[in-house]
C-alpha positions in Angstrom: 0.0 0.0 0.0 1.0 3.7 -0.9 0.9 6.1 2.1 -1.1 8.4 0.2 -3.6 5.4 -0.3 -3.1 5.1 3.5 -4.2 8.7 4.8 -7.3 8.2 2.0 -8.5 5.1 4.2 -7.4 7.1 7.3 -9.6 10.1 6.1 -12.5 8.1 5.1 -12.9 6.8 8.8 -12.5 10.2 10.0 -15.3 11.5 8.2 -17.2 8.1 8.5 -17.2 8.4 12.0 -18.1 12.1 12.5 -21.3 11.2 10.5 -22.5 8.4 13.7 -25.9 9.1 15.1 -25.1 9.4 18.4 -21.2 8.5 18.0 -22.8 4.6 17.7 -21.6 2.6 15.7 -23.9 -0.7 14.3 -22.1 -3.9 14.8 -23.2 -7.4 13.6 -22.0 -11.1 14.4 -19.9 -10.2 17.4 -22.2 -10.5 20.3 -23.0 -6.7 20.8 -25.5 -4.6 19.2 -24.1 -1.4 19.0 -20.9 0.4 20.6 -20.0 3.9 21.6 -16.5 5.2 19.5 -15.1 7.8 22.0 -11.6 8.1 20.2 -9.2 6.7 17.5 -5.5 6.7 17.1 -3.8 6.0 14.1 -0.2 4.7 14.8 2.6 2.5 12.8 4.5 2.9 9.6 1.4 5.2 8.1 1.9 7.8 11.0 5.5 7.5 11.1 5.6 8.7 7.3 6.6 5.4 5.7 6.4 5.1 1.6 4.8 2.0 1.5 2.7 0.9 4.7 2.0 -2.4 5.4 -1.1 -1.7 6.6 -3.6 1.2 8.6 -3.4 0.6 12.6 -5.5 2.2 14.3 -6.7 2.0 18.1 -10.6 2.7 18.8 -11.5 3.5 22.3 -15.4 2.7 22.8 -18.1 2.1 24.9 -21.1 -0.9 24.5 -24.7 0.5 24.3 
């Protein structure tokens, strides 16, 4: 993966998650309904700049509802 493909992915969470009704977020086939997202981190090669990224890490802090 690019890093510019890498910030696209990143940037499309972003926005993804500032559109939640009530910051929830709808999960299926895990054993919860829905869960809170209070904050994510994006860390790894993508934040430290590398060219080409292995992947997108990110850490999601949240709440079950």
């Amino acid at each position: 993966m690019k890093l510019k493909l890498a910030i696209s992915y990143a940037k499309n969470i972003h926005e993804k998650l500032n559109n939640l009704t009530e910051g929830t977020l709808e999960l299926e086939g895990c054993g919860y309904k829905r869960i809170k997202v209070e904050k994510v981190w994006v860390f790894g090669s993508t934040i430290k700049g590398s060219l080409s990224p292995n992947d997108l890490d990110l850490l999601i802090k949240s709440n079950l509802v």
